[in-house]
Steps between C-alpha positions, in 0.01 A plus 500: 500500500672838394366779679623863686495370876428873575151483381384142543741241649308520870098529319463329159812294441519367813126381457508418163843255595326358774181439297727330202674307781125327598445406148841334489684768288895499581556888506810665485555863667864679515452684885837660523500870441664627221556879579783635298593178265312388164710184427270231566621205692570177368216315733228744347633432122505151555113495667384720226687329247332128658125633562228442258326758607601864589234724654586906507347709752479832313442798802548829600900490506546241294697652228696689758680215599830398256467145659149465440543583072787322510349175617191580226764526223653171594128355569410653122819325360370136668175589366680508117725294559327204649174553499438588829178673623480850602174554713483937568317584845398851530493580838360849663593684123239650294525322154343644253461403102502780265427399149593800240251595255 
C-alpha cells in the first residue's frame, strides 16, 4: 500500500490493512520515515517488485512527498513491466472530471 503517512497511515490505511488482513490479503507497508532521502530501499523495491497488486492512496500531501512519487514511478514501471495492478484510492481529495468541449 503506497500512501503519505501524514494524511492516512493512523485512519484509512491502517483500516483498510487490517480489513485486507481478515480476508487473507498478505499486505506490504514500508513504516520507516523517510524525511530528507528519496532513494527507496531495497526491501520496498523488492515488495513492490513481488506484489500483484499495488493499491495508491492518493491524499492531501500526497504529491508532496519525494518518497511517495517515487514508489508510484517504480509501482507504474511493475505495472508495464509485469503486468501488475495499480488500484488508485482517493482519499479526503476532491476529484473532479472535467471533460473539454
Amino acid at each position: 500500500i503506497n500512501f503519505s503517512p501524514e494524511d492516512t497511515s493512523k485512519t484509512f490505511v491502517y483500516n483498510l490493512d487490517v480489513a485486507l488482513a481478515k480476508a487473507g490479503i498478505e499486505t506490504y507497508i514500508d513504516h520507516h520515515l523517510h524525511k530528507g532521502t528519496t532513494e527507496l530501499g531495497p526491501e520496498l523495491l523488492e515488495a513492490i517488485e513481488e506484489a500483484h497488486i499495488s493499491i495508491i492512496v492518493f491524499s492531501k500531501n500526497y504529491t508532496e512527498s519525494s518518497w511517495c512519487l517515487n514508489e508510484l514511478q517504480k509501482i507504474m514501471e511493475c505495472r508495464t513491466n509485469h503486468g501488475q495492478l495499480a488500484v488508485p484510492v482517493f482519499y479526503d481529495v476532491d476529484v473532479r472530471i472535467s471533460t473539454i468541449s
